[in-house]
N, CA, C and O of each residue as an XYZ file, in Angstrom:
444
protein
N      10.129     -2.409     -5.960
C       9.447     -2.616     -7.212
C       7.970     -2.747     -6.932
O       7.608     -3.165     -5.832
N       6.992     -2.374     -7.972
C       5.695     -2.113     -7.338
C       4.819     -2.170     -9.104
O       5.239     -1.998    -10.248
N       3.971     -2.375     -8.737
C       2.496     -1.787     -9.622
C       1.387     -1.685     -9.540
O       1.003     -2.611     -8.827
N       0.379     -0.947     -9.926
C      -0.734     -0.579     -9.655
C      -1.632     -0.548    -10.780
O      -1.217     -0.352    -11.922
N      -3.278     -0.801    -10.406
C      -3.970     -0.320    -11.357
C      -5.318      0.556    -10.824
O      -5.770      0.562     -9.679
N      -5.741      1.178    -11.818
C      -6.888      2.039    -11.415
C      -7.849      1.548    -12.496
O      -7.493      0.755    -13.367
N      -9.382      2.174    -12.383
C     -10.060      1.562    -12.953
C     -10.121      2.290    -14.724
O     -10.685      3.383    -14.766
N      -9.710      1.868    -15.780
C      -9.682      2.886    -16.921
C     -10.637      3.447    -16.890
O     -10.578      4.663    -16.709
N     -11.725      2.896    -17.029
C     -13.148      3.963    -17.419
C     -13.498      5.079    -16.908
O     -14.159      5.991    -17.404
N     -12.647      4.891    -15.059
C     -13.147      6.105    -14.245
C     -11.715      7.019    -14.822
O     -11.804      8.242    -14.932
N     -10.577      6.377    -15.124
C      -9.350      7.256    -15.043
C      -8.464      6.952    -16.473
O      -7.607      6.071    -16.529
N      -8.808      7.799    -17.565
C      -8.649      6.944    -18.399
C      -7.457      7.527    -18.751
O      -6.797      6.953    -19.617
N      -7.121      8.340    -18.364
C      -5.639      8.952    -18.891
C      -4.662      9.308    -17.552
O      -3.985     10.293    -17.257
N      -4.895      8.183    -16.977
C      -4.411      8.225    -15.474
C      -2.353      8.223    -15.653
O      -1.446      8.845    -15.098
N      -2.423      7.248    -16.639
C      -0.823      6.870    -16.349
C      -0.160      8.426    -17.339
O       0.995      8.839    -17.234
N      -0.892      8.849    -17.950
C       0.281     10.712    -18.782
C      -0.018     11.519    -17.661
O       0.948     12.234    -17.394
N      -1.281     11.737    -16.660
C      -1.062     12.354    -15.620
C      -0.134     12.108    -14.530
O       0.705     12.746    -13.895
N      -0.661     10.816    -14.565
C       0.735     10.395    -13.025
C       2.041     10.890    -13.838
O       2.908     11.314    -13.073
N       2.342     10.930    -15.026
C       3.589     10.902    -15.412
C       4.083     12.282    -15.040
O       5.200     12.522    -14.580
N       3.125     13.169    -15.291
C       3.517     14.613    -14.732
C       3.252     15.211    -13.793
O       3.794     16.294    -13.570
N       2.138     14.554    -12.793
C       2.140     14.953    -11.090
C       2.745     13.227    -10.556
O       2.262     12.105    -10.715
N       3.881     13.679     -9.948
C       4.291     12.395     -9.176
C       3.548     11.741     -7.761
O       3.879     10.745     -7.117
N       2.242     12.850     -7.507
C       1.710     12.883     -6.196
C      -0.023     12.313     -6.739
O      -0.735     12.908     -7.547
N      -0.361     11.011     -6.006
C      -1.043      9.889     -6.541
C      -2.768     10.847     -6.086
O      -3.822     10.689     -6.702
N      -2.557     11.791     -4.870
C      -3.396     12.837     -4.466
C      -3.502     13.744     -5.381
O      -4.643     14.171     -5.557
N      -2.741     14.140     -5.968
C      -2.853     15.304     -6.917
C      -3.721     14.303     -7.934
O      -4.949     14.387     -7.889
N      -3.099     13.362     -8.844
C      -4.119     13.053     -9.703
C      -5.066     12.790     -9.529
O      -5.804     13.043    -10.480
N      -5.861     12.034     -8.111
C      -6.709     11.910     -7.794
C      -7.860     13.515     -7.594
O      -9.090     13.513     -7.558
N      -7.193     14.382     -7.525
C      -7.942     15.549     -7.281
C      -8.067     16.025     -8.653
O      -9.050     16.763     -8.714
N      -7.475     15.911     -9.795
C      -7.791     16.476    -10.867
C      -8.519     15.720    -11.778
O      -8.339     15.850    -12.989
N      -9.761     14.519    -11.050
C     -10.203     14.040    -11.528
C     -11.752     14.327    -10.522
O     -12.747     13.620    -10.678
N     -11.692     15.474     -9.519
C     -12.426     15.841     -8.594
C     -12.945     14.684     -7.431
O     -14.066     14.542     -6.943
N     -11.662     13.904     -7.182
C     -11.630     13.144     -6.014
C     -10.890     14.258     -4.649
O      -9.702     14.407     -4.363
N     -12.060     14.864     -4.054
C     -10.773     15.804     -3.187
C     -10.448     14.808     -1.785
O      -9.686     15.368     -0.997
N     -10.862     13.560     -1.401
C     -10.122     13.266     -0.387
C     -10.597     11.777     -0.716
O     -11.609     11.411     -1.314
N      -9.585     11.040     -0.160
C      -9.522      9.360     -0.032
C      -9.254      8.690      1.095
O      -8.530      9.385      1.809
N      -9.452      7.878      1.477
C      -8.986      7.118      2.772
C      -8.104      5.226      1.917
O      -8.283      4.791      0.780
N      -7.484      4.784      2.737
C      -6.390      3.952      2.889
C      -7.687      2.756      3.480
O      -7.851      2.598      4.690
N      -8.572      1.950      2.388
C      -9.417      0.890      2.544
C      -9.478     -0.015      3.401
O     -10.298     -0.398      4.235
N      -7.596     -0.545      2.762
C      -7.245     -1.739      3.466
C      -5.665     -1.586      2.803
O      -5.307     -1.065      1.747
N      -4.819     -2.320      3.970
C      -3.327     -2.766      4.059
C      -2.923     -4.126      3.994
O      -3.198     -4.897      4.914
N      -2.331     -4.465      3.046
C      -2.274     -5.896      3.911
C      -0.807     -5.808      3.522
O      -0.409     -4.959      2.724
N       0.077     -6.798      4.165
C       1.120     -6.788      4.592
C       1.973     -8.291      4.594
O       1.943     -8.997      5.602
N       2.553     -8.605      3.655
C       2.905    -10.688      3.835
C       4.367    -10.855      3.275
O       5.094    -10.061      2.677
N       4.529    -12.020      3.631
C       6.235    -12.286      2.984
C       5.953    -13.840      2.227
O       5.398    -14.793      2.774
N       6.372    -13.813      1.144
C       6.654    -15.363      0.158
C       7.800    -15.069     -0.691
O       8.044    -13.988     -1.227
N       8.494    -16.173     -0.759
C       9.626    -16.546     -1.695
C       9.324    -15.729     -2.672
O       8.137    -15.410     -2.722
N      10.093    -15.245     -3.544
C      10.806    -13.896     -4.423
C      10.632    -14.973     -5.724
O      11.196    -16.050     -5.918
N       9.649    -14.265     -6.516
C       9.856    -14.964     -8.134
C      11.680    -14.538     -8.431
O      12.549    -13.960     -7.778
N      11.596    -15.256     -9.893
C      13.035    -15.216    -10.076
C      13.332    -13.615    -11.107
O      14.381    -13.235    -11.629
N      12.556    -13.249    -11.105
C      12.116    -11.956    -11.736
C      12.725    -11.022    -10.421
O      13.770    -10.380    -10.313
N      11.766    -11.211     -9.629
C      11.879     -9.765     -8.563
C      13.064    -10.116     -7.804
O      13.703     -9.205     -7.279
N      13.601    -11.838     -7.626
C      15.062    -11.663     -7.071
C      16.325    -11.249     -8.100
O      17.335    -10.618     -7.790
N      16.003    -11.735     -9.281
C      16.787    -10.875    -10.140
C      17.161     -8.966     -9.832
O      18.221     -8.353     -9.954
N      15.930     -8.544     -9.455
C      15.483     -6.950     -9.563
C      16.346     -6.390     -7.841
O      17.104     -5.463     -7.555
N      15.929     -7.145     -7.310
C      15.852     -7.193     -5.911
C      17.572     -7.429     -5.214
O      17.891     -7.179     -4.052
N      18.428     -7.935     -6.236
C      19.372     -8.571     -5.588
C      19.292     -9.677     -4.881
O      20.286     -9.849     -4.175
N      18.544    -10.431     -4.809
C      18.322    -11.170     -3.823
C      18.956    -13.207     -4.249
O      18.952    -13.779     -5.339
N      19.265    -13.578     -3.287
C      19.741    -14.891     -3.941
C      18.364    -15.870     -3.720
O      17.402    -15.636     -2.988
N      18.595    -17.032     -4.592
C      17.078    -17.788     -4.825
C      16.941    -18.204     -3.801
O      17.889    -18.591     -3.117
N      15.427    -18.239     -3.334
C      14.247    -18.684     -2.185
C      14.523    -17.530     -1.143
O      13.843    -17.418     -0.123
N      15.481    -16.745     -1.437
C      14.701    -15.732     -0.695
C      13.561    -15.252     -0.370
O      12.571    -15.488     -1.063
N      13.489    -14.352      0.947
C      11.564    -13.923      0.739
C      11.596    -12.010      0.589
O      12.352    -11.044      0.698
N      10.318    -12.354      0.298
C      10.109    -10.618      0.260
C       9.110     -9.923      0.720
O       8.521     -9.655     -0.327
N       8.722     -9.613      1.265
C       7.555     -8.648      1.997
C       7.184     -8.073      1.275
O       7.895     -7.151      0.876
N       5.976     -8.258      0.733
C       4.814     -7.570      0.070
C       3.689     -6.417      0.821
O       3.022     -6.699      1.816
N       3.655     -5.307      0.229
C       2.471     -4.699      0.582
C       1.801     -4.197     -0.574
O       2.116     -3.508     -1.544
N       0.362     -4.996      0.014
C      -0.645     -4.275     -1.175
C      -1.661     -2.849     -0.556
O      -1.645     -2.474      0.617
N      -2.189     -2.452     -1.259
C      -3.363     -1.221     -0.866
C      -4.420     -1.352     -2.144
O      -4.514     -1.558     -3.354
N      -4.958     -1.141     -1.222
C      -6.537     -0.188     -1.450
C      -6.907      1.158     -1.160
O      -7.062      1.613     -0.026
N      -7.048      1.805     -2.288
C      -7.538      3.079     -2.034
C      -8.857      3.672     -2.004
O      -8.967      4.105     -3.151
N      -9.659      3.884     -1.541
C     -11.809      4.710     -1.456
C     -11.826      6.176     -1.819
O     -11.102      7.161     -1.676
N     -12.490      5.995     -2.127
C     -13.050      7.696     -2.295
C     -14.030      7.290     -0.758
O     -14.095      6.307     -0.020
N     -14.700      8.662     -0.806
C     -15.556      8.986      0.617
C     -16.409      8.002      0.941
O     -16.643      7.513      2.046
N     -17.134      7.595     -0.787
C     -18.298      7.015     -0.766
C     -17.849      5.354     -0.381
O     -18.804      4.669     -0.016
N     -16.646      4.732     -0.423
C     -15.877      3.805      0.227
C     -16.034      2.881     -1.400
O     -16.285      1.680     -1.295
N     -15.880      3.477     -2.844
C     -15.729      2.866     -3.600
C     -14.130      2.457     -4.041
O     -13.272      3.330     -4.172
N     -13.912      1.327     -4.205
C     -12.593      1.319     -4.856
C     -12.034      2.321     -5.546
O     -12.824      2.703     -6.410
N     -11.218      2.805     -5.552
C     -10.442      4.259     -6.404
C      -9.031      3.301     -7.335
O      -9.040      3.464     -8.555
N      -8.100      2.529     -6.852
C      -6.927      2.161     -6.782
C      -6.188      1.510     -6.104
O      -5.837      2.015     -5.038
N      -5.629      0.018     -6.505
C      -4.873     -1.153     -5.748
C      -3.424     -0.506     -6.404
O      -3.285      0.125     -7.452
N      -2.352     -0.924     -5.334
C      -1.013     -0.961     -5.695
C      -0.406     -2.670     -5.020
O      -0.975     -3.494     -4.304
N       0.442     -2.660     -5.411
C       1.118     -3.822     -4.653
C       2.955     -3.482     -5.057
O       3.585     -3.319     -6.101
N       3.225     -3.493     -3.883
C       5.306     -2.943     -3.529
C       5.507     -4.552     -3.261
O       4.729     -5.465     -2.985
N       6.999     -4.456     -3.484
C       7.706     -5.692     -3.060
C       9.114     -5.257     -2.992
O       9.917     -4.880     -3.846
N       9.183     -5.468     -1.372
C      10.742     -5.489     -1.192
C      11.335     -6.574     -0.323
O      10.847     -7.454      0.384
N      12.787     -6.127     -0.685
C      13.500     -7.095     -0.216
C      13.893     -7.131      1.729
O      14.830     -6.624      2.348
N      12.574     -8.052      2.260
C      12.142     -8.236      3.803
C      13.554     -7.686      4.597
O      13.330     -6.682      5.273
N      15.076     -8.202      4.638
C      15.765     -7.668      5.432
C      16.701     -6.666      5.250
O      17.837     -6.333      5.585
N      15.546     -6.248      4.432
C      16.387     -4.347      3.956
C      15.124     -3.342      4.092
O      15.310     -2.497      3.216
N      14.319     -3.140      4.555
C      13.449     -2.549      4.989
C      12.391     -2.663      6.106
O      11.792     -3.731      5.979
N      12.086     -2.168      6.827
C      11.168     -1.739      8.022
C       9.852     -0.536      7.913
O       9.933      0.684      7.773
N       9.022     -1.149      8.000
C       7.797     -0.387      8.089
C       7.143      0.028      9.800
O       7.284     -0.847     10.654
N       6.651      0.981     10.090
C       6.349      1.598     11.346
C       4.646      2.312     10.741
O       4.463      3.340     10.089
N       3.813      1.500     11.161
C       2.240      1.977     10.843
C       1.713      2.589     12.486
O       1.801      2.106     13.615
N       1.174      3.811     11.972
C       1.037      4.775     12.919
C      -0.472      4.749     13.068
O      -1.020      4.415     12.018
N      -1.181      4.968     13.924
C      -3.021      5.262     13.471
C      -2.838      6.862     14.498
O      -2.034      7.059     15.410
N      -3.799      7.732     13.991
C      -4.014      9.260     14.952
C      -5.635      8.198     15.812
O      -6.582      8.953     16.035
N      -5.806      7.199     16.084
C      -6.456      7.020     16.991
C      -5.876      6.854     18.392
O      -4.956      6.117     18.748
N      -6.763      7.870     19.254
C      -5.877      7.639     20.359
C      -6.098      5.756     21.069
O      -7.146      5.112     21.020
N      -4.985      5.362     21.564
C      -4.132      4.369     22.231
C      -5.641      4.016     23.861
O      -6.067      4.944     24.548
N      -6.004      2.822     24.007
C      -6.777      2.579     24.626
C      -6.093      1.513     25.986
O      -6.132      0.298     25.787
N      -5.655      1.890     26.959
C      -4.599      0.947     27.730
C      -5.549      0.909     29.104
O      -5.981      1.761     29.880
N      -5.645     -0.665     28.973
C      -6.200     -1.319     30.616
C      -5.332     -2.014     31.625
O      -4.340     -2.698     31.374
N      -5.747     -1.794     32.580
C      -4.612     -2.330     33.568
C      -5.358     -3.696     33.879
O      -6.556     -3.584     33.622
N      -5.029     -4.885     34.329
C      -5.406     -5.975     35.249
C      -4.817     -6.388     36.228
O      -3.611     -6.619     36.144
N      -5.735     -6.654     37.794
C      -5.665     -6.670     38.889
C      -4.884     -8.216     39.072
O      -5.619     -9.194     39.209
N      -3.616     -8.378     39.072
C      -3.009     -9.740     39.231
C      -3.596    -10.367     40.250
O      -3.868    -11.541     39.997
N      -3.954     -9.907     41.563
C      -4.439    -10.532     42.408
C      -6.263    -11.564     41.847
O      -6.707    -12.639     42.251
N      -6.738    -10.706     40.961
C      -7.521    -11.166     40.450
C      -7.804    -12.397     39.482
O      -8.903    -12.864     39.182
N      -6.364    -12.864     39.011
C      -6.287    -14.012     37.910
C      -5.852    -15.630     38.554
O      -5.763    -16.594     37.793
């Protein structure tokens, strides 16, 4: 379960577009955003309102792992926050970066 908002003024007929491109890039491009970057992630777990454990299946005080986002245009302006919530021991996330991996060795004799 999830929701999001964008800013109306910049996107004002954002939610009949999303309704007919399901791809959050596509609408963003038909508003002549041609590329975005991923701002910020954040990533947390707290006890499950009785709403989302209702939604969720979940029995009370359960927790749930939240992820929110931020989305930029080039110029690194806000574009779009979302925030997901699922149920923590039914899903797994794996965050990848294409930066290459920086690995040092230390000399044990040295410590």
């Amino acid at each position: 379960m999830g929701w999001a908002y964008h800013d109306a003024a910049r996107f004002p007929d954002l939610q009949e577009r999303r309704h007919h491109t399901p791809s959050i890039t596509e609408v963003y491009r038909s508003y002549g955003i041609t590329d975005y970057h991923r701002q910020r992630t954040t990533v947390f777990t707290r006890i499950a309102t009785e709403h989302e454990a209702g939604m969720l299946m979940l029995r009370p005080g359960q927790s749930v792992l939240v992820v929110q986002k931020i989305d930029a245009d080039l110029d690194r302006n806000p574009i779009g926050f979302s925030e997901a919530v699922w149920a923590g021991d039914r899903v797994q996330f794996t965050f990848e970066t294409d930066q290459p991996t920086v690995m040092t060795t230390e000399n044990a004799s040295h410590v």
